[in-house]
C-alpha positions as CSV (number, residue, x, y, z in Angstrom):
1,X,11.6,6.6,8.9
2,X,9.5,5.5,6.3
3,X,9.7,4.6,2.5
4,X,6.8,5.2,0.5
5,X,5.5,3.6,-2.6
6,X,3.1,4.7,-4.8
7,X,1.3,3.0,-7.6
8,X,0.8,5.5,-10.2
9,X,-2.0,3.6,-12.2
10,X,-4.3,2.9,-8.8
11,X,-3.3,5.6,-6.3
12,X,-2.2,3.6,-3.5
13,X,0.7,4.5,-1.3
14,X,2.3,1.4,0.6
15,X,4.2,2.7,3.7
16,X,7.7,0.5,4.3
17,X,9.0,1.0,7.6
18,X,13.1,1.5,7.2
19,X,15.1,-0.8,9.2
20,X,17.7,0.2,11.6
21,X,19.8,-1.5,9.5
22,X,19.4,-1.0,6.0
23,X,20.9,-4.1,4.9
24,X,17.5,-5.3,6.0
25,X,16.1,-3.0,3.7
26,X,15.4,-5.4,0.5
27,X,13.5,-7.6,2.9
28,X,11.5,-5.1,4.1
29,X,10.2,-3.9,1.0
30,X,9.7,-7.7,0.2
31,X,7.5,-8.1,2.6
32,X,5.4,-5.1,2.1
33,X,5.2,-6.1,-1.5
34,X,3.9,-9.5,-0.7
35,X,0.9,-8.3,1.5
36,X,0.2,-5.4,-1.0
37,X,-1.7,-7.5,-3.4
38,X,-4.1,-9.0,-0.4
39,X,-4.8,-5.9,1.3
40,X,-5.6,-4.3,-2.2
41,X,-8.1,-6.9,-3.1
42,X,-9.7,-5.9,0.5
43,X,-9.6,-2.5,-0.3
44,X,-11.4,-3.4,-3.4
45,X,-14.3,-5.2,-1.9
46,X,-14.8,-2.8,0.4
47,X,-14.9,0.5,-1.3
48,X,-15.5,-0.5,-5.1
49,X,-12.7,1.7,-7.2
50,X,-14.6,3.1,-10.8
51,X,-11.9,3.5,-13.0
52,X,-9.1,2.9,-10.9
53,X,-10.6,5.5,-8.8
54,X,-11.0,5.2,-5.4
55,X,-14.1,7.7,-5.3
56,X,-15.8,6.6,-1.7
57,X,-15.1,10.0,-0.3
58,X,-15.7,8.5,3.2
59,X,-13.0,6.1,3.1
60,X,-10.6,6.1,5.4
61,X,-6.3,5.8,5.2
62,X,-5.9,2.4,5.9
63,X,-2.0,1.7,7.2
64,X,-0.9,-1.9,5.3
């Protein structure tokens, strides 16, 4: 399965895959967190949010 995230404030959902193990859990989530930040500030270039909204009705889901 999956865990999802979502940023309340910018309306951005981060997928986590969920480890077989979920010991391995923490780390996961980790590492999504880590990566959010740069793929957000590609998002942001590319579509141009107005008000923390991300109005380009053409744009597409993008899996982090």
């Amino acid at each position: 399965g999956e865990l999802l995230l979502a940023h309340r404030k910018q309306h951005l959902l981060l997928r986590v895959p969920v480890p077989q193990d979920l010991d391995d859990l923490a780390v996961a989530v980790e590492a999504a967190l880590r990566g959010y930040g740069r793929e957000r500030t590609a998002l942001k270039k590319q579509y141009g949010p107005v008000n923390w909204l991300w109005s380009d009705s053409a744009a597409t889901v993008n899996h982090l």
